[in-house]
N, C-alpha and C positions, 0 to 999 in steps of 0.2 A: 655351727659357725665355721668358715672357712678362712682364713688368713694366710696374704700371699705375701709373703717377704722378699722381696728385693733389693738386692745391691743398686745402687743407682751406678750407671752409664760411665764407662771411662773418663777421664776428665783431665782439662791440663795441666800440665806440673803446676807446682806454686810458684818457680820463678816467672813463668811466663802470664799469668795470673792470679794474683794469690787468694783470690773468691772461689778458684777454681774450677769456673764453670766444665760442661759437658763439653768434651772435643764429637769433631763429626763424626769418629767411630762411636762413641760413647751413642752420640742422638740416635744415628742410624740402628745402633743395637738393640737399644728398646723401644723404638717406631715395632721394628721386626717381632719384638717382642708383643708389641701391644698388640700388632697385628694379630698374631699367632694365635695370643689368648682370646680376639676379638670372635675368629675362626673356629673356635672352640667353645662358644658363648657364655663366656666367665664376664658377669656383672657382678659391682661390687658396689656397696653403700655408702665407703669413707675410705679414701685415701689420706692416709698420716706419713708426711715428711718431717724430718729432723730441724727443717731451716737452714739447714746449708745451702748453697745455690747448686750444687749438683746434684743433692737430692731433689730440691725443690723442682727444677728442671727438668727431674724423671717423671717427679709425680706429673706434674705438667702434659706431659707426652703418655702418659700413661689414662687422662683426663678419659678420652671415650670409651673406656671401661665402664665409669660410672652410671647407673642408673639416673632418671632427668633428673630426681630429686635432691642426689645428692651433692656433697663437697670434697674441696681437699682443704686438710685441716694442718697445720703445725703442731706435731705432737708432743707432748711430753715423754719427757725418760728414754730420746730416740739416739740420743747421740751414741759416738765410739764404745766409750768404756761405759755405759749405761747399764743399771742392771737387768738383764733378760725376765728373770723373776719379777721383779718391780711390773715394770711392763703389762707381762704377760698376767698379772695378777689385775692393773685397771682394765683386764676383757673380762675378767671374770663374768661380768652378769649382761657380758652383751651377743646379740645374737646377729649382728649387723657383719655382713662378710665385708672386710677390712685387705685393704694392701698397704705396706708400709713399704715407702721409699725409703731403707737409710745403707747404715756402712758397716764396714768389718771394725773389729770383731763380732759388732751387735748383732748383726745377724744371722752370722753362724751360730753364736751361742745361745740367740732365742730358739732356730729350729732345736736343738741340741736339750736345750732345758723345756721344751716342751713333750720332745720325747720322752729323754731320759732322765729327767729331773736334774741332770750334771750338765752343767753351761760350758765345761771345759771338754767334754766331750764330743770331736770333731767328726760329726757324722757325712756332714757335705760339705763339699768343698767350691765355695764363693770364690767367683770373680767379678769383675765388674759387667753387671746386666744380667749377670744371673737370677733366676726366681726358682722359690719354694713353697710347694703349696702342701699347709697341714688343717688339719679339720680336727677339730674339737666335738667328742661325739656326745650327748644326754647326759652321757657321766664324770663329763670332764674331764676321760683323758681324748690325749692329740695323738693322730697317727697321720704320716708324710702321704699324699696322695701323689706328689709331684714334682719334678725338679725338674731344671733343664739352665744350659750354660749358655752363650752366646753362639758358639761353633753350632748350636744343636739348629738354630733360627737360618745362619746364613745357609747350612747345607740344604734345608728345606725352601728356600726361597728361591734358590736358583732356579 
């Protein structure tokens, strides 16, 4: 199983919208992004977003990823302080390659706890529209196959 963790896309302050949707840099970063992966032919069978509208938003824009069959789903246990453990424990018995649109800290500390078992240990370093790709091997452990920041997209785009 493969699972791609993503920050969803920069987003507007609260005072200027407090749903905080996806600003143009945010859309544009993970278009780049989806592109990237599309270029790279990473298909995946369920996109789980948190329900916030700038996750939601990501997943959204992250949509042609998905195989015909599949969906994007609102997931549970995705929010901020969410536990990574938790989590990372309802994949237990699934082999369905998974992207999840959510936020910091969640998603540093899921790659974090899937490597090292310690969710406070910061091994990559999240910004917004970043992804991490870690793979779940037969025996259940996870090793990082992938990371990449925003800066890594637009230099390659140009």
């Amino acid at each position: 199983m493969r699972l791609y963790i993503v920050q969803h896309g920069d987003s507007l302050p609260k005072d200027v919208n407090p749903d905080r949707p996806l600003s143009d840099q945010g859309r544009a970063d993970i278009q780049r992004l989806t592109d990237w992966l599309s270029s790279h032919d990473v298909q995946i069978e369920q996109i789980l977003h948190s329900g916030k509208t700038r996750a939601k938003e990501t997943a959204e824009i992250l949509r042609p990823l998905l195989k015909s069959s599949s969906q994007i789903y609102e997931g549970q246990g995705l929010a901020p302080n969410d536990s990574p453990e938790a989590f990372l424990h309802q994949l237990r018995d699934s082999e369905k390659d998974t992207l999840v649109a959510g936020h910091m800290p969640f998603v540093a500390r899921t790659v974090s706890q899937a490597l090292t078992g310690a969710p406070d240990r910061q091994l990559v370093e999240f910004v917004p529209g970043s992804v991490a790709g870690i793979e779940r091997s037969d025996g259940g452990s996870w090793r990082l196959f992938m990371f990449a920041r925003p800066e890594f997209f637009n230099r390659i785009s140009r």
